[in-house]
Structures are given as C-alpha cells and as structure tokens.
C-alpha positions in Angstrom: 0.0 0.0 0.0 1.8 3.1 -1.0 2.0 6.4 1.4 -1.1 8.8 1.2 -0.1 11.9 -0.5 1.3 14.9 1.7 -1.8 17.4 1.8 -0.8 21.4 0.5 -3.7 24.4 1.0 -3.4 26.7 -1.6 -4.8 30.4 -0.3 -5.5 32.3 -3.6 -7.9 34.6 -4.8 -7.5 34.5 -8.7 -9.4 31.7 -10.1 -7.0 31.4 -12.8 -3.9 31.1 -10.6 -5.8 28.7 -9.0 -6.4 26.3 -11.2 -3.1 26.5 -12.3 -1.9 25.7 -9.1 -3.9 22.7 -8.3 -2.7 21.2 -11.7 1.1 21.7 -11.1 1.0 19.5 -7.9 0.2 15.8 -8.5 2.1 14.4 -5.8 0.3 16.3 -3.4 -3.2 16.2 -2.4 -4.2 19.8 -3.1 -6.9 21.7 -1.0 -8.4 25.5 -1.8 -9.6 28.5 -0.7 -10.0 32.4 -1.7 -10.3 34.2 1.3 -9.5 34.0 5.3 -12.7 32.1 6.6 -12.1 29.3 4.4 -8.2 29.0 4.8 -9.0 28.7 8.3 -11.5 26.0 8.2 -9.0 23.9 5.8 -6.5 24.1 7.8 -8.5 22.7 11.1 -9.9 20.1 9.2 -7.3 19.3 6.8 -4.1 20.1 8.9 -2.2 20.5 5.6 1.6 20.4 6.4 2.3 23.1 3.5 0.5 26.0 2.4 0.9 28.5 0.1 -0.6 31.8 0.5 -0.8 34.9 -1.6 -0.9 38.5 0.9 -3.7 40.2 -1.6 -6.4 38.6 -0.2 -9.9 40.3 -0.1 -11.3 42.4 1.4 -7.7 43.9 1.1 -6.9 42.5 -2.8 -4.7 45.3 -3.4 -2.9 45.4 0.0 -1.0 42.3 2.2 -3.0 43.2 5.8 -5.4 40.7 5.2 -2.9 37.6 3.6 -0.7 38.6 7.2 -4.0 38.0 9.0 -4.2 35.1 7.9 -0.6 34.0 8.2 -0.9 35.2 11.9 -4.1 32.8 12.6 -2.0 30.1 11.1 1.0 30.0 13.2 -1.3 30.8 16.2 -3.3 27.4 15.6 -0.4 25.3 14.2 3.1 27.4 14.4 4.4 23.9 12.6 2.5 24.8 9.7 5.7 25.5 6.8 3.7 28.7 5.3 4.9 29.7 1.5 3.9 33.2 1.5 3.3 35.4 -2.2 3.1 38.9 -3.0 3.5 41.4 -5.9 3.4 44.3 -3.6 6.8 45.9 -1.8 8.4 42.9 -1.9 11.6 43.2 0.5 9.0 44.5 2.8 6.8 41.9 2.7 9.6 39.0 2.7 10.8 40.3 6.0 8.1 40.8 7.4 7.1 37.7 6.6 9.4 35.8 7.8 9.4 37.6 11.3 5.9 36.5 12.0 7.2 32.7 11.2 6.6 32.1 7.2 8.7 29.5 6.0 9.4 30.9 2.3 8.7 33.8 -0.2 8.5 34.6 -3.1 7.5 37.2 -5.6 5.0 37.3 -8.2 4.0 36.3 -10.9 4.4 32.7 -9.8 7.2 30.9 -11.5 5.4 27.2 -11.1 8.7 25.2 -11.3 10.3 27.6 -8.7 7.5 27.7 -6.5 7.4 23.5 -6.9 11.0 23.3 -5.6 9.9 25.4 -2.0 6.8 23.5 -1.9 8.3 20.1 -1.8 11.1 21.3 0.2 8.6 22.4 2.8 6.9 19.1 2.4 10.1 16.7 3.2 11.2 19.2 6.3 7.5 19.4 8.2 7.7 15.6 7.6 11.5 15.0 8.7 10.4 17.4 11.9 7.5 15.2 12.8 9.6 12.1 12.7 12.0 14.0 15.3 9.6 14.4 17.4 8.1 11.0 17.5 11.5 9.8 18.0 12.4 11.9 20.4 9.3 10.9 22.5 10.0 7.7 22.3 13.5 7.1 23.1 15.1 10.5 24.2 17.8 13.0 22.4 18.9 10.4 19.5 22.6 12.6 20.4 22.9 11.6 23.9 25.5 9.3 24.9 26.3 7.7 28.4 22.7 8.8 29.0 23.5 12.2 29.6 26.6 13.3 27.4 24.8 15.4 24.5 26.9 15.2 21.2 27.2 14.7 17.1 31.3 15.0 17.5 32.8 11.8 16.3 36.0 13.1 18.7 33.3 12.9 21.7 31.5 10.1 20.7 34.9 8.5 21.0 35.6 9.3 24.2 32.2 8.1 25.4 32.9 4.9 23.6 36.5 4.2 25.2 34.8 5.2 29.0 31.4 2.4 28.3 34.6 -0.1 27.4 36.4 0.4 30.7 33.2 1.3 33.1 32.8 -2.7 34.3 36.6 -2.9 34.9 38.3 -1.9 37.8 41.2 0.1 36.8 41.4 3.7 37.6 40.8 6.1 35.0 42.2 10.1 34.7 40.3 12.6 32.5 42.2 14.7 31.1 40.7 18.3 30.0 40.0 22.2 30.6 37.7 23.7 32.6 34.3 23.4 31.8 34.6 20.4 29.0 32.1 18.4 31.1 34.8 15.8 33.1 32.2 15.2 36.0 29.7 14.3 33.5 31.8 11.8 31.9 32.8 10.7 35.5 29.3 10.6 36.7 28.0 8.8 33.2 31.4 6.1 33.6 30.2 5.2 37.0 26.5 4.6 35.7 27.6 2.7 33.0 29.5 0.4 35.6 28.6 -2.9 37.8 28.9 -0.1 40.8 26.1 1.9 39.5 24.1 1.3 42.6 26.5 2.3 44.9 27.3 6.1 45.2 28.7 8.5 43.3 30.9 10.7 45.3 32.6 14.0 44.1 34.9 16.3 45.5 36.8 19.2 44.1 40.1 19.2 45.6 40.8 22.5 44.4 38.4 24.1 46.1 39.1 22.9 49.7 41.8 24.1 52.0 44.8 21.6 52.6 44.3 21.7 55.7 40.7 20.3 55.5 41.0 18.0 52.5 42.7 15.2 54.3 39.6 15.1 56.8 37.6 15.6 53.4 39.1 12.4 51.9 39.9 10.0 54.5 37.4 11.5 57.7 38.4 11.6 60.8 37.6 10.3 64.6 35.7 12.4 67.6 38.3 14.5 69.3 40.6 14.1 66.8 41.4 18.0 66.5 39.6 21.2 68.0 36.2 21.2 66.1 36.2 17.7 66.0 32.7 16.6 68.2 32.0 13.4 66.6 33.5 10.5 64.4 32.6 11.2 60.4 33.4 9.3 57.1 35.3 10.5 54.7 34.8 10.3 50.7 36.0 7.5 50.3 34.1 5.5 53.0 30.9 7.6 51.6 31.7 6.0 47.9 32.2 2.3 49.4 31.0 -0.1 46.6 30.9 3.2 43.9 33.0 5.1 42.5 34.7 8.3 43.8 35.4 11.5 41.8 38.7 13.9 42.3 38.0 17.0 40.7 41.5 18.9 40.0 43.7 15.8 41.3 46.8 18.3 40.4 46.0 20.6 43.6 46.0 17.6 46.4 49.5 18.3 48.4 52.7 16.1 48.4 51.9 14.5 52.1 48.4 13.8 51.3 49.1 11.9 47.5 51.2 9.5 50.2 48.5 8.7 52.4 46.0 8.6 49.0 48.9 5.9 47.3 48.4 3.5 49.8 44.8 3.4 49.4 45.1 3.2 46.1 48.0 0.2 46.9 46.4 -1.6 50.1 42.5 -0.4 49.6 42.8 0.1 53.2 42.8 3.4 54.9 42.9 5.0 58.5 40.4 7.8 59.8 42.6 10.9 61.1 43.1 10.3 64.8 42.8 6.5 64.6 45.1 3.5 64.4 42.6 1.3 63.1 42.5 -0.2 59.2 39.3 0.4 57.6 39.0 -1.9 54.2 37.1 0.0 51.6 36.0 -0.7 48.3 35.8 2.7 46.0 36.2 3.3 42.4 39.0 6.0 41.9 38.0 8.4 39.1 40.4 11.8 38.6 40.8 14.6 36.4 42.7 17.3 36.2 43.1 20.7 33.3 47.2 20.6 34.2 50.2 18.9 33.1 50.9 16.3 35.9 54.2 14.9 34.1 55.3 18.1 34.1 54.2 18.7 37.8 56.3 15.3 38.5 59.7 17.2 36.8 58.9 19.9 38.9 58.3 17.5 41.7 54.6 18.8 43.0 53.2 15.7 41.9 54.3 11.9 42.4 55.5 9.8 39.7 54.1 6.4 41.3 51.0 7.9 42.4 50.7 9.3 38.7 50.7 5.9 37.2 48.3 4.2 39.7 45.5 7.2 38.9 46.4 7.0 34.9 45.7 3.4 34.3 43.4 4.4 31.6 43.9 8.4 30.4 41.1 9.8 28.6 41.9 13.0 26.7 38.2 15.3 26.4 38.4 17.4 23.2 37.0 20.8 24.2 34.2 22.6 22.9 36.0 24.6 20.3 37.3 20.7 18.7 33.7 18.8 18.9 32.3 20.9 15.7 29.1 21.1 15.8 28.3 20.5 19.4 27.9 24.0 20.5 25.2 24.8 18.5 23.8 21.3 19.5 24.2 21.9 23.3 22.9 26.0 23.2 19.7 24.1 22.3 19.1 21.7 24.5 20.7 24.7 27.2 17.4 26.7 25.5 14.9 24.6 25.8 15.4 23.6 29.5 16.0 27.8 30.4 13.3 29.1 28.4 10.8 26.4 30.4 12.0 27.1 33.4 12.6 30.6 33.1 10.9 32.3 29.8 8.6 30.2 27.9 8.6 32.8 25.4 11.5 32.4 23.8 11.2 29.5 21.0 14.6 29.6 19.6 17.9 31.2 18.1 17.9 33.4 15.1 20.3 32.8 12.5 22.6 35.3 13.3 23.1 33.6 16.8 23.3 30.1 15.7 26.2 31.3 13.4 28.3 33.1 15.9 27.6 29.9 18.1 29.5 28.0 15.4 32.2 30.8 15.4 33.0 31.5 18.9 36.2 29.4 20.1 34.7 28.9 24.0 37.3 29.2 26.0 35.6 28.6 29.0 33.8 25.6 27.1 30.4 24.3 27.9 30.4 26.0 31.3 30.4 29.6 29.4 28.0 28.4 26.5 25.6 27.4 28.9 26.0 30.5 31.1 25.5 32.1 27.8 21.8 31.1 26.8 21.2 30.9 30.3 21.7 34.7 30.2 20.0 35.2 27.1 17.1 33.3 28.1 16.4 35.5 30.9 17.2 39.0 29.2 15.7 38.3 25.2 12.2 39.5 25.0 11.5 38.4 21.4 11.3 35.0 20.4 14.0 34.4 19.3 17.8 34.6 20.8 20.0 36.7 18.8 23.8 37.1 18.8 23.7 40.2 20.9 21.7 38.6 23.4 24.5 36.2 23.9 27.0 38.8 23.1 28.8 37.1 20.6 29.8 39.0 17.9 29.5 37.6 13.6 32.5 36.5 12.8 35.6 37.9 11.0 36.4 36.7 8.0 39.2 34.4 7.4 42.4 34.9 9.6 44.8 34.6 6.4 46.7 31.9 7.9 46.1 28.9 5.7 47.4 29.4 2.4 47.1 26.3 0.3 43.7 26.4 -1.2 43.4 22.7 -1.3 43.9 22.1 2.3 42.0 25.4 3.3 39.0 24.1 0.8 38.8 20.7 2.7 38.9 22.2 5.8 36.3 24.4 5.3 34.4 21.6 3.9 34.3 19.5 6.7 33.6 22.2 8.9 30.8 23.3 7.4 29.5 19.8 6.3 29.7 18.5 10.1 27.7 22.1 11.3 25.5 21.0 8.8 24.7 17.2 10.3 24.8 18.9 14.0 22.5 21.7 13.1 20.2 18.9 11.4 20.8 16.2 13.5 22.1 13.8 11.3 19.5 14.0 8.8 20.9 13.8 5.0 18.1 15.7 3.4 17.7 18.5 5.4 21.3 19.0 5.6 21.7 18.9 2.0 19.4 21.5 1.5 20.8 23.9 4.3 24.4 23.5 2.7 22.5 23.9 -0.9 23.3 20.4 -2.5 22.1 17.5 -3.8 21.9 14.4 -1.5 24.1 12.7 -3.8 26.8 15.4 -3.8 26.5 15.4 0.0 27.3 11.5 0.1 29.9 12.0 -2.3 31.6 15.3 0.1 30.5 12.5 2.7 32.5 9.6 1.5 35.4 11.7 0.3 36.0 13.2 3.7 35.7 10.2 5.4 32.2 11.6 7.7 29.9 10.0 9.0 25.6 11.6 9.0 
C-alpha cells in the first residue's frame, strides 16, 4: 500500500492562478480556498503540512493586511505549519516581514510554477522529517545523547564516550584529562553509571576548592576529638563511595603528604580515619581529572610519579568545545529549551545570526560559558527568538589569512561546514543537503570523500 499523498492548502484569490496551481501539484493532495474564513477552516480540518498563501487577499486585494492575518491565525493554531507566502506588492518588505511572523518561504510574483514547486516540496520533506524528530524523540530520548547524559554529534566525543562504556565494568582507575568546563564530572558521573557499581554512590569532590588543611579530613574523615572542632566521628569520601565510585575534581591541587596517604589506598584499599590507628578496608572506584600537566608537575616535583601511574591506568583526553564541531550549536539548544521552560517560555529559539556566531565563537571557558551564555540570554531576550547580541557574541571575522594552500584550506572548510550541517540537522541527509544547498548525492559524495559519517 503506497504512502497517502502529503496534503498542500493553496490560499489564492484569482481563479486562474488557481487552477493553475492545483494542476502543477500531482504528488500532493491539493486543498483551496480564496479568502480568510475558508483557509482557516481547511486548515483545522485538513491540517495540511504546507501552504501556500498569496498577501492580496480580499477584502484587502490590493494590500497584504489581510494575507498577514491570515498567516498570523496560522501559526497561532499550528506554528508547525511550513507557510509559502506570495506577494507582488513591496516585496523586500513583505519577505521580511514575513518571515518575522514565522513564514517558511517567499517569493515574488508572478508565480514561477517550477520555482514555486522546488519550496513547496522542500517544505513538504522538512514538516515531515520534523515530525519524525519528534516522535522519535518521544519515544527514546535525544537520539545525540550518549552515556545517558553526554549530548553530542562529534565523532572526537562520541569517542571518548565509547573508550569510557569499554572500561566502566573494569576496575582500573581512569584520569580525565581536559580544561575547565569540557564536562569531566559528567563523563565521571556517566562512567560510573555505566558500571557494575552503579548502585552504589557516586561521590565527588573538588580538591581545588578545599583548604589543605581540610582535605585530608575531606578524603579519609576523621575520629571524635581528633582536632579542635572535631565533636564526633565522620566518614570521609571515600568510605561515603564504598561499593561506587569516587570522583577527584582537579587531582593536580592535592598536596605532596596527602598523595602519600592517598597511594596506599590506592595500593592496600585500606585506609585510617585521622586520629585512629585502626584499618578500615574500603572498596571505591578511583575516578580523577585534572586541566594541568601532571608529568610536568612530577619534573617539577609537586606531583608523584608512582601515584601518577596508579590514577592513569586508563587516560582519557576530552576534546573541548571549540574541537567537537558542531556541538555548540547542538548543546545551546538543549541549554534553550530547559532555560526558556524554566525561566521564559517565550522564547522558542535562536535566530540565524546567533546560531552562526555559536559555530564561530572558540569557547574558551567551554560548555560551562555556553551554557552560562543562553542561560543569560534566556532571561534577558524579550523576542522569540535569541539573537547574537543577546548572547553577546559578535559575527565573525572573516578568514584569519593563515592557511594558504587552497586545497587544504578548501577541505577544511568543507568538513567544517559539512559537520555544522549534520549537527544543526541532527544527522539528517536531506535537510542537511538542503541547508548547505546540494544534492543528497553530492552530500554522500563530500560524505565519502572526507571520510564523515551523517
């Protein structure tokens, strides 16, 4: 049984352009109407995907007011609605106008069928590839998220996850090497999830952020009375994280005589409360991480060699933001979308202008600043839409001069914007063909020839 034909509404006045219309679109099943009243009703009862709809509508033939009435009922009963919108009169004008209140297309008249065809079907296969998204994403989640939190398109992050699943139901100790704000307790919380410990806790402490004269209480706890302040007998991190896993935050900052005491844990899984003599055998998971160079630490001798290699048995290098391509624009979604319900349901979504200085901007302070970004943005836009101001990123500049062989320079490019291009459509080979302006078939070709995978 083949597929029922997508449905189009065709809002014209000119019985003659109708007709026209309704003949250049077999593949569709075409529905009509000539004025407001009875695009309206079509569209509740028909729920056509696409429709195409000329401004000059009476009682206003001569004007647009009444074809942007109509356009504004539209999106307010179904805003999914990909709207084609045609007028003769002030053209630029109407386009952007048009556009602002959520049209999908324009274009000018008189109607060039063939042309018109081409946005029609486009705006066909998109509503259609949208819906499936959704459905999709009710059913099973973000189709990007890996580790079960981990959002990402990056084949250099998908990586990552992939090495962490393989050594979550082993024992060894594994280090995470990255900068600030590339998401290391995310990867440490999701390795520990993935893991046989996964119902035992998940303990995390930034050692950086604790004095050195508290951390060793921190870590190992200590007895009643053993120091001023001391009123009663407490657990340290590790006992908290017995049968889990146990995550040290910025492992670089722990002192000299407390990476001893932390050695023989890691040696004799043993350790002693401060102020006690007694052994206390404790099964914990060591995770670490760190943003500095340790083996340059242990030539400096801040950082020791053996206790190095007993918290690297598996290192894990995290790409950061500005080397995931793609991801940034990915994750300032997902960032928007949990703001703007908890904070602004007004805002729907990013304009153009912001989406591309997302691609541009090299994060330094990685996901931590992107998401501090839209968070802001959420909160201060009062349009729908998020614009680059709003984040306070600025367009881009143009090329920095400092490739100079076109070949290399034209691949790069390429893969650049071909992997935006599968972020921003999340994998989906038609709609990023049409937002890089290809066919599919030259996009599996740039595809192949680059060695990318949708």
């Amino acid at each position: 049984m083949s597929d029922p034909k997508p449905k189009l509404l065709i809002v014209e006045d000119d019985a003659g352009l109708q007709a026209q219309l309704k003949w250049a679109y077999p593949d569709f099943e075409v529905f009509q109407a000539s004025d407001r009243a009875g695009a309206i009703a079509l569209l509740r009862s028909e729920e056509p995907p696409v429709v195409t709809l000329d401004l000059g509508l009476p009682p206003d033939p001569d004007g647009t007011s009444e074809g942007f009435a109509v356009l504004d009922e539209i999106m307010a009963l179904k805003p999914d609605t990909k709207v084609i919108v045609a007028s003769g009169h002030g053209a630029r004008e109407s386009a952007l106008q048009a556009i602002a209140k959520g049209a999908y297309d324009f274009y000018q008249k008189p109607v060039d069928i063939e042309a018109l065809g081409l946005i029609v079907r486009r705006a066909a296969q998109l509503h259609r590839i949208e819906a499936e998204n959704r459905q999709l994403a009710s059913k099973s989640g973000d189709e990007n998220r890996v580790l079960g939190r981990l959002i990402t398109s990056a084949p250099e992050m998908v990586k990552v996850a992939r090495t962490i699943e393989r050594v979550a139901n082993t024992n060894v100790s594994v280090m995470l090497l990255g900068a600030s704000g590339t998401g290391k307790e995310l990867l440490a919380r999701g390795l520990h999830e993935a893991s046989d410990r996964r119902h035992g806790a998940f303990v995390a402490i930034n050692c950086a952020a604790i004095p050195e004269n508290l951390l060793e209480s921190e870590l190992f706890g200590h007895e009643k009375g053993a120091f001023t302040g001391a009123v009663k007998t407490t657990e340290g991190k590790i006992e908290m994280a017995a049968g889990g896993t146990l995550f040290l935050d910025e492992v670089g900052d722990i002192p000299l005589p407390l990476q001893v005491k932390l050695l023989r844990f890691l040696q004799e899984r043993v350790i002693e409360r401060i102020g006690s003599r007694k052994s206390i055998a404790v099964d914990t998971r060591i995770v670490c991480a760190t943003h500095q160079n340790l083996e340059a630490m242990i030539a400096e001798g801040r950082f020791r060699e053996d206790l190095f290699y007993r918290l690297a048995e598996i290192v894990v290098k995290i790409p950061s933001l500005a080397e995931r391509p793609g991801d940034a624009a990915l994750l300032a979604k997902t960032f928007m979308t949990r703001f703007s319900r908890e904070m602004n349901p007004a805002v729907k979504g990013f304009a153009p202008d912001a989406l591309t200085a997302i691609d541009a901007w090299p994060w330094p302070g990685n996901v931590r600043e992107l998401e501090n970004r839209v968070k802001r943005a959420v909160i201060m836009t009062e349009g729908k839409l998020i614009g680059a101001c709003d984040l306070d990123l600025a367009a881009p500049d143009e090329g920095d001069g400092q490739v100079l062989n076109l070949k290399s320079a034209r691949e790069t490019a390429d893969r650049k914007v071909i992997r935006h291009a599968l972020a921003r459509s999340e994998g989906n080979i038609s709609n990023t063909a049409k937002l890089l302006g290809i066919s599919r078939p030259t996009l599996y070709d740039l595809l192949k020839q680059y060695d990318l995978q949708a």
